[in-house]
N, C-alpha and C positions, 0 to 999 in steps of 0.2 A: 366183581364188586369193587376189586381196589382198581381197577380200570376209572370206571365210575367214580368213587370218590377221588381218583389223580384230579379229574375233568370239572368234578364240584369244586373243587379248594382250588383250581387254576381260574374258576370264572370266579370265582369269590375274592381272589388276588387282584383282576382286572375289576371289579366294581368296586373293590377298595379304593384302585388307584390311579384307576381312569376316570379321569372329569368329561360333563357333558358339554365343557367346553372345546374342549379336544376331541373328544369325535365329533364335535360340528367342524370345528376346523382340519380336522384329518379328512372329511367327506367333502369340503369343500376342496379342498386341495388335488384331491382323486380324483375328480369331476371336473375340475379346470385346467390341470395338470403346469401348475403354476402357483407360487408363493405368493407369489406377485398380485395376482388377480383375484386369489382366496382372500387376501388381505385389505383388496377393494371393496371385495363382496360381503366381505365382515366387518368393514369400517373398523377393521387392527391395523397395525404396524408389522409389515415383513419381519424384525425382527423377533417377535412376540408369532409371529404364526408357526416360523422358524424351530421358536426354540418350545413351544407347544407341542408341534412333531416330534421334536428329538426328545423331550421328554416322553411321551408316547411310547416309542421307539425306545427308550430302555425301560419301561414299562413291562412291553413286552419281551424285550430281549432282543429283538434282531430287527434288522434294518427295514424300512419300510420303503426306503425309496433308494433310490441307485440317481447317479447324475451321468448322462453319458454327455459333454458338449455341453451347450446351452439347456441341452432339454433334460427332466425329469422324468423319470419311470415307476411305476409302481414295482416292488418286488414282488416274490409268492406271497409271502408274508405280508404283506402293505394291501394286494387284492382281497386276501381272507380277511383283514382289518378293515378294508373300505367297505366291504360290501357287511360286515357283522355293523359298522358304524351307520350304511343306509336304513339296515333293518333296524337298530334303536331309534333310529331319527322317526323311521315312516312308521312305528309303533307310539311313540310318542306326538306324532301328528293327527293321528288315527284316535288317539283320544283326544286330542283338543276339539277335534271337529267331532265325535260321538258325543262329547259334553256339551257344545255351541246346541248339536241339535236335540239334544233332550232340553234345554232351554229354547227352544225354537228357533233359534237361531244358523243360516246355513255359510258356514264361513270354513276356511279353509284353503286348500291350492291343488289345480286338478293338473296334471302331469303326462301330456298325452304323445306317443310317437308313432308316426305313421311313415308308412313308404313314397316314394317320392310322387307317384301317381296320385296320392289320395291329398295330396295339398290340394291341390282342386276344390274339394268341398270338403274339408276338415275347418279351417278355417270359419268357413259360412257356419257348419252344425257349432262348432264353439263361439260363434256371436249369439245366436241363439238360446245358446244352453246359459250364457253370462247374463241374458234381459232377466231370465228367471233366478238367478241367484248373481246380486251384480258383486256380493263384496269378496268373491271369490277372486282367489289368482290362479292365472293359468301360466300352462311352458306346453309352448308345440314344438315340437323337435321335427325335423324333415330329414327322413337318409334313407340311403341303398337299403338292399334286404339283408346283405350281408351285416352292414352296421346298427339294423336294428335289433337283429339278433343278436349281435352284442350289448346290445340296451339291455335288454330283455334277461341275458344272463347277470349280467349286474346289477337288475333293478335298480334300472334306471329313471324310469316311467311309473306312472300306476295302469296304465291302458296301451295298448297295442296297436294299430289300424295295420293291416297285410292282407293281399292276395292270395298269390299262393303260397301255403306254410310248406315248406319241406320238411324233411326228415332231419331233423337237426338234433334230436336227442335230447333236448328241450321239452320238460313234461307239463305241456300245458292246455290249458281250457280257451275254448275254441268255439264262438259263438260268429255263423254267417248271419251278416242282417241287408244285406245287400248283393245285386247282380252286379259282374264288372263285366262285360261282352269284349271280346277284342276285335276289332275292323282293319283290316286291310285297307292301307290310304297310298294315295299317288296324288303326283301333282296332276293339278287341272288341264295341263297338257297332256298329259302320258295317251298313248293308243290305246289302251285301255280305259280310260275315265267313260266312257258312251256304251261299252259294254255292258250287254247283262249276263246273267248267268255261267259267269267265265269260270273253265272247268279251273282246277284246283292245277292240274299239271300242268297248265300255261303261266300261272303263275311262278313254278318253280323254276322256268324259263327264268326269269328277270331277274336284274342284279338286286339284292336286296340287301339293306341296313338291319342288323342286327343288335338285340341290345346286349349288355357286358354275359359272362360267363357270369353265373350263379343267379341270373334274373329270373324269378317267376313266369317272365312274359317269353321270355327266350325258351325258359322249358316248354314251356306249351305250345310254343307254333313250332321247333323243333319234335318234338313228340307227335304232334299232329301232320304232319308233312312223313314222319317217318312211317308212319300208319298205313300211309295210300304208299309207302314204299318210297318216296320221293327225300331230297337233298337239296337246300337252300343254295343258290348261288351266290354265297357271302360277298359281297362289295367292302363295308365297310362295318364297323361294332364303333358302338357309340352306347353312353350313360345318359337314363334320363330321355324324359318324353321330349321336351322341349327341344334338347340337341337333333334326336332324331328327326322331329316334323321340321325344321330347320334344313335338314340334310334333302328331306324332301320336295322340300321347296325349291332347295336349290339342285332338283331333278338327277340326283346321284341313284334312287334307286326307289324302288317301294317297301315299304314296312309294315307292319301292324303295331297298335296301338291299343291301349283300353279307350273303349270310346268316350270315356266320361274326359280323356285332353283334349279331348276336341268341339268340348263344351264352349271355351271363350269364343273360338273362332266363324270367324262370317263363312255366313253361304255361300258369300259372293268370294271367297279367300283362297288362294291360291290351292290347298288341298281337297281333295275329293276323297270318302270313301267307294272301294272297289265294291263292283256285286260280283263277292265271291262263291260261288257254289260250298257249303258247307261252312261259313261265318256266318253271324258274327261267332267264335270258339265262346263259349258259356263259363266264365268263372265267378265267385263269390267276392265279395270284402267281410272280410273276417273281425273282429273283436278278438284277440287272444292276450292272456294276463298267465303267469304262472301259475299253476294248478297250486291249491292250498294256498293262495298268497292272501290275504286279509285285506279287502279294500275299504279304502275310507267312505263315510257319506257321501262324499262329492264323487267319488269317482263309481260308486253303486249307482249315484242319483246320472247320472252321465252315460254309464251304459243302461241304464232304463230308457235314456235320452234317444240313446240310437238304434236300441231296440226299436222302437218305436215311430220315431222320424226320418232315422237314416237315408232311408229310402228315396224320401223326399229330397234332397239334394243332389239325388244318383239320375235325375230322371234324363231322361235323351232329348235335346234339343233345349 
């Protein structure tokens, strides 16, 4: 009990003397990693965002930031404050848009991050989802999986887009609405491109491009190769679809792919998918948001969106 009451009378000391001005600017600060740019984005003065923090900062008592060099760092202390600062912010946005729409009105700002594969068609399903609610703002974020998973622990986003989720200790709600196939591609030239039905161990013959360590797409044709017993002849590891089909063009080796990158590209275009015996490998696009996290209208009304549509922009050819 006096546990508890320590905890009550330390958050009743912080709503005393924390202003809603400073956690917007403590949160824009954490999020731009930069005084500089908080204070663009706030239409303040560096020296007023400045001393905003450090009043903050002995608010709470201990440092919230550290400077090492040019660059700024969050502390322990400064992360547990940005991310308690996200969460007043996106409860207090969460009601401005619950209130717009009980006046009928759909307004608000949908905050979406996906993995680097799924720019593809994230972009299209949010032109779409904006005809239907235009006075909405949107933020699409584009990163590795590794750095979306750190979105995601800092609620950073209100929506997720990802492949494959790993085990990351991350306790969250996990909604597939979409197939992501992976294809095996070679250049137009390769001995292979006229083949059909090429067994799986001729492939592990060939030099092949790999993506970074920790990739989704890397686990699973690793896994998958490892199954039939077989070992990639690693060429070369590269980030990102684009670098790799690039790599392949320029005939360093064969890779796999999600097929949905190889949407923009001609028939007539330098790559070909292989016919692999046992491809395309079968994966998901996932919707993931933190388990219990409260989402806004706009972003309930957006995974309804892609429940329901998603699909449609995943399609093949």
């Amino acid at each position: 009990m006096m546990v508890e009451d320590a905890r009550q009378s330390e958050a009743r000391y912080l709503l005393r003397h924390a202003t809603l001005r400073q956690i917007e600017i403590l949160e824009a600060v954490a999020r731009l990693g930069s005084f500089t740019r908080a204070a663009e984005e706030l239409f303040l003065t560096q020296p007023t965002v400045s001393a905003q923090v450090k009043s903050l900062s002995e608010t709470v008592g201990m440092p919230l930031f550290e400077q090492i060099g040019r660059k700024i760092f969050l502390t322990d202390a400064g992360n547990l404050v940005a991310r308690g600062c996200r969460d007043v912010i996106d409860a207090l946005s969460n009601l401005e848009m619950s209130l717009n729409d009980l006046k009928g009105l759909k307004k608000g700002r949908l905050r979406l991050s996906v993995i680097t594969t799924a720019k593809y068609f994230a972009p299209l399903a949010m032109g779409d989802f904006a005809k239907q609610f235009p006075d909405i703002e949107m933020e699409l974020k584009v990163s590795n999986r590794d750095t979306l998973l750190k979105r995601i622990e800092d609620n950073l986003s209100d929506l997720y887009i990802i492949g494959h989720v790993p085990d990351s200790g991350l306790d969250l709600e996990l909604i597939p609405f979409a197939p992501n196939p992976l294809v095996v591609i070679a250049h137009r030239d390769h001995p292979l491109a006229r083949e059909r039905h090429i067994p799986i161990e001729r492939i592990a013959e060939e030099p092949f491009i790999m993506r970074e360590p920790g990739s989704g797409i890397r686990h699973k044709v690793e896994e998958h190769f490892a199954q039939h017993g077989l070992k990639l002849k690693q060429r070369l590891v590269l980030e990102g679809n684009e670098s790799i089909k690039h790599a392949v063009v320029g005939q360093l080796g064969i890779s796999v792919v999600s097929e949905h990158a190889l949407n923009l590209e001609s028939e007539a275009g330098p790559l070909v998918k292989l016919d692999v015996e046992g491809f395309p490998l079968q994966r998901y696009w996932n919707i993931v948001y933190p388990r219990g996290k409260a989402l806004s209208v706009i972003a309930r009304e957006f995974l309804a969106f892609l429940k329901e549509h998603g699909g449609d922009y995943l399609k093949i050819g």
